[in-house]
N, C-alpha and C positions, 0 to 999 in steps of 0.2 A: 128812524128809518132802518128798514133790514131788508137783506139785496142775498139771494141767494144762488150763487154763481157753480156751475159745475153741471147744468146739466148736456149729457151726452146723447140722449135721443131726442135731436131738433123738433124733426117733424113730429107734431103729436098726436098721430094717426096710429099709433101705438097698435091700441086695444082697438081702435074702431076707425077701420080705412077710410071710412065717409067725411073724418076730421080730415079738413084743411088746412087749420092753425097752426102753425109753429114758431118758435122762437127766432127771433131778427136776430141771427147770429151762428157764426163758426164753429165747432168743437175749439179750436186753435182761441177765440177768442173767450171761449166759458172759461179756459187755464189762464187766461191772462186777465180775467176779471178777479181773482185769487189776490193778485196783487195793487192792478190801479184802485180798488176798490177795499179801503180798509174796516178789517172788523175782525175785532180779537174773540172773536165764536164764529168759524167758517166750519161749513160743514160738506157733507158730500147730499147734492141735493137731488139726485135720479135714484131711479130703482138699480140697487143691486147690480141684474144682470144685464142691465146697459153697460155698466163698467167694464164686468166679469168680459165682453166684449173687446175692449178697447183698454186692456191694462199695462201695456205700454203707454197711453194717453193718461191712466189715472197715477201711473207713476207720478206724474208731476203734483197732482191732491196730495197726494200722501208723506210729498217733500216740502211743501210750502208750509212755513212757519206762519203762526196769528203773531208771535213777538219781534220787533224790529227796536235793530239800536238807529237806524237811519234810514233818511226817505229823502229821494230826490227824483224831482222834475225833468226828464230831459229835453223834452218837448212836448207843446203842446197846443190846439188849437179851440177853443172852446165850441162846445155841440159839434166836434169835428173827428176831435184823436187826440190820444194820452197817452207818451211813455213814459214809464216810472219805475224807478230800481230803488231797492229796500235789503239795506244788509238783514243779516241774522243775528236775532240777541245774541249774544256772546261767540260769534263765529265770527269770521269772515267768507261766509258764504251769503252772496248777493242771489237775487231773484227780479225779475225784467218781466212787466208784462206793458205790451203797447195792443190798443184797441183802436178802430177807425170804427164810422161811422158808415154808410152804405156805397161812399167811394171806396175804390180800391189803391194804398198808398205802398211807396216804396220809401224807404229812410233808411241813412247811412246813420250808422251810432259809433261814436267814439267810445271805449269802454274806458274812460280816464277815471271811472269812479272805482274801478278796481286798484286795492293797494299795488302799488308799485314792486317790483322784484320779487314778485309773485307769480305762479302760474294757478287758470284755472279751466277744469273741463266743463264746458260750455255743454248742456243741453239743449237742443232748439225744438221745442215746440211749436211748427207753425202750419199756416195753412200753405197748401201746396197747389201749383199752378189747375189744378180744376174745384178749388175749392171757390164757391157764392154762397152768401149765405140765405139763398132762396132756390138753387138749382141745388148745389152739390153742401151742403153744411158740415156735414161727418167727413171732409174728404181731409185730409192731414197729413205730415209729415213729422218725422222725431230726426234731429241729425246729433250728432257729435263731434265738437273740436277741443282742442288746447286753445288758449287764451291767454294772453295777456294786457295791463294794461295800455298799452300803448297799439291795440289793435282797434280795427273798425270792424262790423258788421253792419253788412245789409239785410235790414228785414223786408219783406215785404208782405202786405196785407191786402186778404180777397175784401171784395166790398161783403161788410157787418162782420168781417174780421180780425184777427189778431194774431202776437205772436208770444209766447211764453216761454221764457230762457232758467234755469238755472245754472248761477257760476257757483262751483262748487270748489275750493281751494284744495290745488293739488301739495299733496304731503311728500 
């Protein structure tokens, strides 16, 4: 099975507006398929200059590692929603991607999987209050904090959305 996650123009009316079709899903959620969904060959699956668009968005493609020393479950509900954090071979830089299904979820995360007496800057890839992923798909937000482990974060996800973090260990 092969799952080709990253693309950035939903609707695929592209080339021919008379297309309807689109992909049941968020920008915010294509970044966090990178993660719940493992495969050591991930690629970037749109054309080019969807990206060249949104490359603040594709920052996150181009940080997300195929090699992981670890992989944990944080929650999960099956055919519902999956969050899942995965270090980095030889790092200590974790990656967060959580997905819902076409409800729209909020979850509190404890970040206790982060080493302890550490700090790390958080990227938050997520969808943002006007994001659906059949009205509004592309609509997204990028935030930035300091992190540590004994912190919580709220994510919250549009319906056929996600949200997609990198903790990146501060030096």
């Amino acid at each position: 099975m092969d799952y080709t996650p990253g693309i950035f123009s939903i609707k695929l009316n592209q080339f021919d507006k008379n297309k309807t079709e689109q992909v049941h899903s968020t920008l915010a959620k294509q970044l966090a398929l990178y993660v719940t969904l493992y495969s050591p060959l991930q690629m970037a699956a749109d054309l080019p200059e969807n990206y060249e668009k949104k490359l603040d968005a594709f920052q996150f493609i181009k940080d997300v590692p195929v090699e992981w020393d670890l992989s944990k479950y944080i929650d999960a509900e099956i055919g519902d929603f999956i969050i899942a954090v995965r270090r980095e071979k030889g790092k200590d830089n974790w990656y967060l991607g959580a997905i819902t299904d076409e409800n729209a979820r909020t979850k509190e995360l404890k970040l206790d999987f982060l080493s302890p007496d550490k700090k790390y800057e958080a990227t938050i890839y997520r969808d943002n209050d006007k994001s659906h992923w059949k009205d509004n798909p592309e609509a997204y937000s990028i935030d930035s904090k300091t992190v540590d482990s004994n912190d919580k974060l709220t994510i919250k996800m549009a319906a056929g959305g996600g949200c997609a973090i990198s903790f990146k260990e501060k030096k």
